[in-house]
N, C-alpha and C positions, 0 to 999 in steps of 0.2 A: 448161343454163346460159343465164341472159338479161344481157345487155350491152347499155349505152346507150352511143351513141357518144359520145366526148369528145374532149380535147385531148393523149391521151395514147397518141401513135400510136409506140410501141415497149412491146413485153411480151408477154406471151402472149393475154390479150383480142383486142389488134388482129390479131397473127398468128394466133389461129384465125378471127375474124370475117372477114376475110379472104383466109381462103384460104392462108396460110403453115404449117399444122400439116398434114400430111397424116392424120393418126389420128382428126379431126374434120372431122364434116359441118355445115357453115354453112349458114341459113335469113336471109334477113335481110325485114324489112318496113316502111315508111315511115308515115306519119301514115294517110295516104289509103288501105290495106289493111286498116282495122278495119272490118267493114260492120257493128259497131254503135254506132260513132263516128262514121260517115263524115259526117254531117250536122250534129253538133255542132264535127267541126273543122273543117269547113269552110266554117259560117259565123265559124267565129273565126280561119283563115287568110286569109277576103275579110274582118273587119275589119281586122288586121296590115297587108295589103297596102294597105287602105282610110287607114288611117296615114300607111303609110310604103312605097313600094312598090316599093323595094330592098330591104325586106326578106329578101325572098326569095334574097338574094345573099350574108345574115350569116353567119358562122359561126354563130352562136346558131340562127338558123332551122335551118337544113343538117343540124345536131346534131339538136335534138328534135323536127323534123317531116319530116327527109327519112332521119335513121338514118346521114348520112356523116361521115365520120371527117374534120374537117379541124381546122385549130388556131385557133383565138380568140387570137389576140395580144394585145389587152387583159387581156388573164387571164394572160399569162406574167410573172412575175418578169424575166426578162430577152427581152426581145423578140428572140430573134434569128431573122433572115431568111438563108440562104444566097447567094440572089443579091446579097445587100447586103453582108454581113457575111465574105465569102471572098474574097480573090485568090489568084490563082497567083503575082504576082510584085509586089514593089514598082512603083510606079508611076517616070516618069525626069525629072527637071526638069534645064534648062538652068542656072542658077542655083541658090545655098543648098546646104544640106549636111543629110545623115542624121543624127540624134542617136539614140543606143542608150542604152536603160536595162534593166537587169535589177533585176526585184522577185522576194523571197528571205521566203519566211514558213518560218521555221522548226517544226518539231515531230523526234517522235519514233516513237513508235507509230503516231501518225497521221503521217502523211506528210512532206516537206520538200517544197515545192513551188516550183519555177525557173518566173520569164517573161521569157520578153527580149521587151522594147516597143521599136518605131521612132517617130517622129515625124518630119516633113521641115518646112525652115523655110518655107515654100509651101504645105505643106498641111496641116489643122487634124486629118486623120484619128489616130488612134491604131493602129499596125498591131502583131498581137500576131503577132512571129514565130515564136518557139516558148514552146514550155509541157511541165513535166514534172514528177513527183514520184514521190520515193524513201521509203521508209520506212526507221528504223535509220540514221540519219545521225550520226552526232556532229560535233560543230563543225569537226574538221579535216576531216575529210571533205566537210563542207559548202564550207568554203573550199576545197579541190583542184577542187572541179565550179564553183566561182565562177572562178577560173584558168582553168578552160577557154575558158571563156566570155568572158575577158578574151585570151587566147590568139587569139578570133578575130575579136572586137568589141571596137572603139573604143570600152567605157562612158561616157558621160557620166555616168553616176548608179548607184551600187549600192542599194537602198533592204532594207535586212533587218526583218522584223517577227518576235519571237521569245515566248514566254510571258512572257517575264520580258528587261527591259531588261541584264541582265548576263548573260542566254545570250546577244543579239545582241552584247557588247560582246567578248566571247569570242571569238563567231565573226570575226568584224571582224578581231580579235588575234591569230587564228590567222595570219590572211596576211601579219602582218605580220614585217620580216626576224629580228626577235627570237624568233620559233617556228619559224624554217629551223633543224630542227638542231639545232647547240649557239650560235644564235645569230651575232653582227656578230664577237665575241673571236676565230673561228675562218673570219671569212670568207664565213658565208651569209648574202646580204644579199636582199633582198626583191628584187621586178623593177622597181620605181621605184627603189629605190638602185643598182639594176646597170647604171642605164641614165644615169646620170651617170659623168662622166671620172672618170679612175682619182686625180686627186688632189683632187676633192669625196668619193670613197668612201674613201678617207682620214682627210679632214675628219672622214666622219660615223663612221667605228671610234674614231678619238681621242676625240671629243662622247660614245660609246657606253663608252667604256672610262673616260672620270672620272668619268661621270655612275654607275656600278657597283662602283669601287673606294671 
């Protein structure tokens, strides 16, 4: 089996090319090991360099004349750097405050997929705290796992993306105190109505009960 290195350093390729497969013996060879190339690349590696003479440092180069496995970031969809792109912990500012959003793409077969996002009013990063997906969700269920999440984060913003703008409208209506249940007529009121005095939740059973008779 012959392998050129690439940008695609997880799979079975890189794990045997390197040494991760123990059932496979790895041979590897660079530009410079062909002795009956050696004189044709090598006057076209001293023109490359004759160029540009960091070359030698590109990923591109590394890949097709050294045979090493590293990643070309320009070539990924999404750039992501580990040292860049990971914390351990929020960062702490003296001033301003944390805003929490969670985005909610809905499916079914295919998955249901939760993110809670931060943002702090100081700084312009996006920190994505968590991330998760379920598959088999139906809309109430979808809303008990948005509750949680409300249960422990101050949302600013819930954002639902659904197939169809009436599965989000659903979803949405599931949390709301009209699907606790049997509804306001009996007393289940949502967590925004239970968090108002007892004679605004009043108000809104009265508002609830002409608006249904």
């Amino acid at each position: 089996m012959f392998v050129l290195a690439s940008n695609l350093i997880k799979g079975l390729l890189f794990d045997v090319t390197n040494g991760r497969e123990a059932a496979w013996s790895g041979h590897r060879w660079d530009t410079y090991a062909n002795p009956y190339m050696a004189e044709q690349w090598a006057g076209e590696i001293a023109d490359l360099k004759a160029a540009s003479p960091l070359v030698v440092e590109t990923p591109w180069f590394r890949q097709m004349y050294l045979g090493e496995w590293v990643i070309d970031s320009d070539k990924l969809v999404y750039r992501f750097n580990s040292d860049r792109n990971t914390f351990a912990e929020l960062p702490t500012f003296h001033a301003g405050q944390w805003h929490y959003m969670l985005g909610v793409d809905l499916g079914y077969n295919d998955p249901t997929a939760f993110a809670l996002c931060a943002y702090h009013d100081y700084d312009k990063t996006l920190y994505v705290l968590e991330a998760e997906k379920h598959p088999r969700l139906d809309v109430t269920s979808v809303a008990e796992r948005i509750r949680g999440f409300q249960a422990r984060y101050e949302l600013d913003s819930i954002v639902i993306d659904g197939p169809t703008s009436r599965q989000s409208r659903k979803c949405v209506g599931d949390m709301s105190c009209k699907n606790r249940s049997k509804g306001p007529r009996f007393r289940f009121l949502c967590e925004e109505h239970l968090k108002l005095p007892k004679k605004k939740q009043d108000e809104v059973l009265a508002k609830w009960a002409e608006k249904n008779t």
